[in-house]
C-alpha positions in Angstrom: 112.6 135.3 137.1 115.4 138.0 137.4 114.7 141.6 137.8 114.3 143.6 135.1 116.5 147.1 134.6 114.6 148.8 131.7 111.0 146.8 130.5 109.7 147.6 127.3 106.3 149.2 126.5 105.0 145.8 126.2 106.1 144.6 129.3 105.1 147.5 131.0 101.5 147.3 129.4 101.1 143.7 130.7 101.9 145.0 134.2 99.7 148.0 133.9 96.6 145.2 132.6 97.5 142.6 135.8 97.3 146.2 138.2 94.0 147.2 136.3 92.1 143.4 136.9 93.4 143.7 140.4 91.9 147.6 140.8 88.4 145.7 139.2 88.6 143.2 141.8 88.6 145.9 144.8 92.3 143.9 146.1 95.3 145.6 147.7 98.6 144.5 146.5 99.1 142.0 149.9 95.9 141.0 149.7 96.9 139.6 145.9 99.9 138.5 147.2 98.2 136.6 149.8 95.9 134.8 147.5 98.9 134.0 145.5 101.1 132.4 148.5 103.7 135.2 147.2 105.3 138.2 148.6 103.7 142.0 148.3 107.4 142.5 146.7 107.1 140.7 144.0 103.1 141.5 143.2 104.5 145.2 143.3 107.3 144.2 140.6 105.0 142.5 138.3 102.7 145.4 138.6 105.8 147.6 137.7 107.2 145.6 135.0 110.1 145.0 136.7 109.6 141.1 136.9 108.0 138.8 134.4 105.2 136.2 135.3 104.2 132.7 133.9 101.7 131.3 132.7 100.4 129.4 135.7 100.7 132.7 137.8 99.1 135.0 135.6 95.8 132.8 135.0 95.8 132.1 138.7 95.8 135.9 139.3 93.1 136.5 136.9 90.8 133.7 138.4 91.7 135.2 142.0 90.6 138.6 140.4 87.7 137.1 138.9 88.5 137.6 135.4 86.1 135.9 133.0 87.0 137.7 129.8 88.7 134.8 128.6 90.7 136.1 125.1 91.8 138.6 127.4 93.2 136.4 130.1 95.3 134.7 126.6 96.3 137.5 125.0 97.8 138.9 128.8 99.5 134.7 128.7 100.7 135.8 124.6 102.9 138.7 126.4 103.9 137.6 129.2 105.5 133.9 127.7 106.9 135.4 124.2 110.2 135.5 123.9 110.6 137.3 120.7 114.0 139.2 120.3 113.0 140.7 116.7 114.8 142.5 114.3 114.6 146.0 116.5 116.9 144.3 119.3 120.0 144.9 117.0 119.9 148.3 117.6 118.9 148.5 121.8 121.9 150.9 122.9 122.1 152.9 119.8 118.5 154.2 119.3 116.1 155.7 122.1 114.0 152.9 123.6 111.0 154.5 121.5 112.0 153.4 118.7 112.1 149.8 119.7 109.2 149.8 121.5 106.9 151.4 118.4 109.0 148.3 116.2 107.7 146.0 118.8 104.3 147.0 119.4 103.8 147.3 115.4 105.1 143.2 115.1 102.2 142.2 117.4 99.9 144.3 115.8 96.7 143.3 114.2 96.1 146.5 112.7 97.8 150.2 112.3 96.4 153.3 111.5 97.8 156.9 111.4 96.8 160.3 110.5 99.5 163.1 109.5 99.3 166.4 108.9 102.5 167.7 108.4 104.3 164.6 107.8 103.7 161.5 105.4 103.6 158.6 107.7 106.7 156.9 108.6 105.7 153.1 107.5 105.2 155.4 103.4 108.6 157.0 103.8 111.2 156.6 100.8 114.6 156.0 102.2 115.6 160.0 101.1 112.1 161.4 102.6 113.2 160.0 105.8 116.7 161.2 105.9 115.6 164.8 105.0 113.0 164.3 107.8 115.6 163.0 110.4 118.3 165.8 109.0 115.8 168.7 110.1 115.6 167.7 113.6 117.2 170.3 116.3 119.8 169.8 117.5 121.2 168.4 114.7 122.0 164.2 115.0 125.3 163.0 114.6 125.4 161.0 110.7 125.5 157.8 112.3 122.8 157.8 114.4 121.0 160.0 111.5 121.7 156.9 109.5 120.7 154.3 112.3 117.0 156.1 112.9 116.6 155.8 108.8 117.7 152.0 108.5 115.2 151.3 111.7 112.7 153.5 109.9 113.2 151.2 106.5 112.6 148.7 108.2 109.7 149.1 110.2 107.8 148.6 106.7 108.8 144.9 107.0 104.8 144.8 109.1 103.7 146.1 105.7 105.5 143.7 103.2 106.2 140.9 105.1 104.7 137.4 104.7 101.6 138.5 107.2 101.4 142.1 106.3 98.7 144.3 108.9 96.0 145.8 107.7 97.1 149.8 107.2 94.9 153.1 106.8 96.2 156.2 106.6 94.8 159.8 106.3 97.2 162.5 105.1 96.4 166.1 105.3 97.3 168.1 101.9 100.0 170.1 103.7 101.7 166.9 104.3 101.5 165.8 100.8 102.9 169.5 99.4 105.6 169.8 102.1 108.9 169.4 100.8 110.7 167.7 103.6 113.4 166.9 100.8 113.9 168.6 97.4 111.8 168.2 94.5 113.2 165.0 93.5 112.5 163.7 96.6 109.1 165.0 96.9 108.2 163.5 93.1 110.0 160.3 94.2 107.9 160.1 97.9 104.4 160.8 96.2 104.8 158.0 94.1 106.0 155.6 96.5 102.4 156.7 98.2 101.0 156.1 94.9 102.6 152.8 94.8 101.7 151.4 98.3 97.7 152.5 97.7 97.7 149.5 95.5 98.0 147.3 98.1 94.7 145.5 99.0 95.9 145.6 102.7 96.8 149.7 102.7 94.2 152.3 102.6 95.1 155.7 101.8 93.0 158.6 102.3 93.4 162.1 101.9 92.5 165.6 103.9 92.4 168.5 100.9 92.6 171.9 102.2 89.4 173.5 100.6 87.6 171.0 102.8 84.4 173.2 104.6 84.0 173.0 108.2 87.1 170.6 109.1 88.2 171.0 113.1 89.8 168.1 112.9 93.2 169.1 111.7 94.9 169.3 115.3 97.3 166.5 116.0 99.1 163.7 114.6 97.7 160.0 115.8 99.0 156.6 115.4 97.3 153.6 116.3 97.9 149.8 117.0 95.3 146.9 117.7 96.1 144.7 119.9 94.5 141.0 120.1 91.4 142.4 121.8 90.2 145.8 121.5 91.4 146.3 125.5 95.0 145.8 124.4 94.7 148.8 121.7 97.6 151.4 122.4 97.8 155.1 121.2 101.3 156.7 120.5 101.6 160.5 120.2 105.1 161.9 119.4 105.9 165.3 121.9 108.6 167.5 122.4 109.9 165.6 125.5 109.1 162.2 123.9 107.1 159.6 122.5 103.9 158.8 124.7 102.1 155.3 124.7 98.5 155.8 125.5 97.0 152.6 127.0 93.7 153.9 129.1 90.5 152.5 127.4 88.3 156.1 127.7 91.5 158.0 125.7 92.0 155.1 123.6 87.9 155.6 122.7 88.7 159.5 122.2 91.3 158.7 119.7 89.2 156.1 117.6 86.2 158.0 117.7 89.1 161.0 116.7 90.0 158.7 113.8 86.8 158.2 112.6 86.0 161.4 112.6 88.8 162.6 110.3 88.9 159.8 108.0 85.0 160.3 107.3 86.1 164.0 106.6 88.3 163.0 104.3 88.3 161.7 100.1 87.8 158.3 99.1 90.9 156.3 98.4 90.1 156.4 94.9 89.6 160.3 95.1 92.3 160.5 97.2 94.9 158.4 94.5 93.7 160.8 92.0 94.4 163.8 93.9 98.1 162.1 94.8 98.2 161.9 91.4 97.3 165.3 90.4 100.2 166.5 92.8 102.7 164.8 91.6 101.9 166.5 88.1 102.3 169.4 89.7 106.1 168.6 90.9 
């Protein structure tokens, strides 16, 4: 297998799990290698995502690191063989890798959740919300690329309509919900597309009002993604110098204990559709 110049955040994850069952197994990178009949070189370039690994090699690594977790060992196989080139490879050049690997991550998915405060989540967006959102940013994009992140954006919902939709919770704060990112039309026009999508059996929507007593947990955005097993779960947290995939097991805990936390703070989804409602009234 040839080198790789850029992996994705899935390929880098499936390094990061083969470096973590290695760690477990108390094993130095030569002494892997060894056991392998391989170079240290190329143990150190799977481990770095810079070279992929087959299926024969990865299952022999795992027995040599004594890895009995068995879903695990086939969902690690699952990344390392697919050789998916989805929709989200049409615009690799044009977009920041970010955005292609958060497309990525959310087709593998088995579940996605997110909680906004400021922000209606981006798989809810209308096509104006997201523009307005996109147009606000400093420094100011360029109206192609301004275009390109809304297209990608549209269709990232395709995990949400598609044949096999994921199941999807959110929890939106009331400031995100009275924000207008857009004009009034495009406010009226975003809170019933939220309205709309709450139908869904598969999408649960839940809501943060602002006279809530004793809420601390109103601090920071969260998005989350299951994996095949829980171990392959990944956190994403949007910064000011980028877009951070969170992979360790005790932060991912944090975060879904954080989730928890906030969604059982929150209304009901039938509350919540009537207070949607009651908003949009309002417009």
């Amino acid at each position: 297998m040839g080198t790789r110049r850029e992996p994705t955040a899935r390929q880098l994850r499936l390094a990061t799990e083969l470096r973590r069952l290695r760690d477990a197994a108390g094993l130095s990178a030569r002494e892997a290698a060894n056991l392998l009949g391989v170079s240290n070189v190329q143990i150190s370039q799977i481990e770095a995502g810079l070279s992929g690994v087959s299926e024969q090699r990865l299952r022999r690594l795992a027995s040599n690191y004594a890895c009995s977790d068995g879903r695990l060992i086939d969902a690690l196989v699952v990344m390392a063989t697919d050789r998916t080139r989805g929709w989200w490879e049409e615009y690799r050049g044009s977009l920041p890798t970010p955005f292609l690997d958060i497309a990525e991550l959310e087709h593998h998915a088995t579940y996605r959740r997110d909680v906004e405060f400021l922000f209606i989540p981006g798989l809810l967006q209308t096509e104006e919300y997201a523009r307005a959102a996109f147009a606000s940013r400093i420094p100011h994009l360029p109206a192609d690329e301004l275009e390109l992140r809304v297209q990608h954006r549209m269709q990232r919902k395709v995990i949400l309509t598609g044949a096999r939709p994921v199941p999807y919770e959110a929890v939106i704060h009331e400031a995100a919900l009275r924000i207008r990112v857009g004009d009034r039309a495009a406010s009226a026009a975003q809170l019933a597309r939220v309205l709309e999508v709450s139908d869904a059996e598969h999408i649960t929507v839940r809501v943060v009002p602002f006279d809530l007593d004793g809420f601390g947990g109103a601090w920071s955005a969260m998005m989350l993604a299951g994996g095949a097993v829980p171990r392959l779960d990944t956190a994403v947290r949007d910064a000011p110098h980028g877009t951070a995939f969170i992979d360790s097991e005790a932060q991912l805990d944090v975060f879904r204990k954080l989730f928890r936390k906030v969604e059982a703070a929150s209304l009901d989804p039938a509350q919540s559709r009537d207070f949607i409602h009651k908003l949009a009234k309002e417009l």
